[in-house]
C-alpha positions in Angstrom: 0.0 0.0 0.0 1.3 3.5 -0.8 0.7 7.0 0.9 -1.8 8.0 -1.8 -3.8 4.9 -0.9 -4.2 5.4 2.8 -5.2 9.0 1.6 -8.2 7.9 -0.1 -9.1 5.6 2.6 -8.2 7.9 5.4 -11.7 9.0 5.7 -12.7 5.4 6.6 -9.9 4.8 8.9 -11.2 8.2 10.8 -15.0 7.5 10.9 -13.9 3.8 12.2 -12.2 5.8 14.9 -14.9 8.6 15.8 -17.7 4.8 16.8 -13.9 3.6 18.9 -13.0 6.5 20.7 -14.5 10.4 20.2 -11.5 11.5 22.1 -8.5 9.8 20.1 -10.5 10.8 17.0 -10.1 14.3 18.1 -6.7 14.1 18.7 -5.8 12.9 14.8 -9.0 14.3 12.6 -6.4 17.4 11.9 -3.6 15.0 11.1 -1.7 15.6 7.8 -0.5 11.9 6.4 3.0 13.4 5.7 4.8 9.7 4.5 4.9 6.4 4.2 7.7 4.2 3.9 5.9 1.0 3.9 5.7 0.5 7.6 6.1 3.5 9.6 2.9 6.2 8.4 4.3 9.6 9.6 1.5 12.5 10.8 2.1 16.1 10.3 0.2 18.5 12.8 2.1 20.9 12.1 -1.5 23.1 10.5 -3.4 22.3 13.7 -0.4 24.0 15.8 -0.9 27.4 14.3 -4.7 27.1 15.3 -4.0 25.7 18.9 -3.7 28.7 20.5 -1.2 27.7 23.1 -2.6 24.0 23.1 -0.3 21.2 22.7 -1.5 17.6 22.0 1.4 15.7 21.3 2.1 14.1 24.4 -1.6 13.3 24.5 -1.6 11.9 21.2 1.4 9.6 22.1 -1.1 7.4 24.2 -3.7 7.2 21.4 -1.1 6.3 18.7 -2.3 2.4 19.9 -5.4 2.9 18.9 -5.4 4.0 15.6 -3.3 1.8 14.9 -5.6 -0.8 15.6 -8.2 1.0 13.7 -6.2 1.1 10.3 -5.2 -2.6 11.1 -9.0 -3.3 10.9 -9.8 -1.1 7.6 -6.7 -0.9 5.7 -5.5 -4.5 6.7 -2.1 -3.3 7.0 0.6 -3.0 9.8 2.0 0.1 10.6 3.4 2.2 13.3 2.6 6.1 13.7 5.3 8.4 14.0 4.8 12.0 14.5 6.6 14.7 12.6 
């Protein structure tokens, strides 16, 4: 599977999320997919900083990256780990 793949399906992997979890949906609905090198799918949040007024959600996200992991595991069918960039 390539980035522009997980693109057009990323609206799946995020509505799969939102009936999982309303709180770990909120922390990645703003994500940017910025790469994948086949295993390792690397977000960008770099947009939702600029809007966060003093908010920041990285550490937070940290403890969800589990999750939606899981969640693309179960609509994509692949294995990957999140990075954050």
């Amino acid at each position: 599977m390539e980035l522009n793949d997980i693109r057009s399906r990323w609206n799946e992997v995020l509505d799969a999320l939102l009936e999982i979890d309303r709180i770990t949906w909120l922390a990645f609905f703003d994500a940017r997919l910025a790469s994948f090198d086949g295993k390792t799918l690397t977000l960008d949040f770099s947009d939702a900083r600029k809007l966060a007024g003093g908010h920041e959600y990285s550490e937070s996200r940290k403890r969800q990256f589990g999750v939606l992991e899981e969640t693309i595991l179960r609509v994509l069918e692949i294995e990957i780990v999140i990075a954050e960039q």
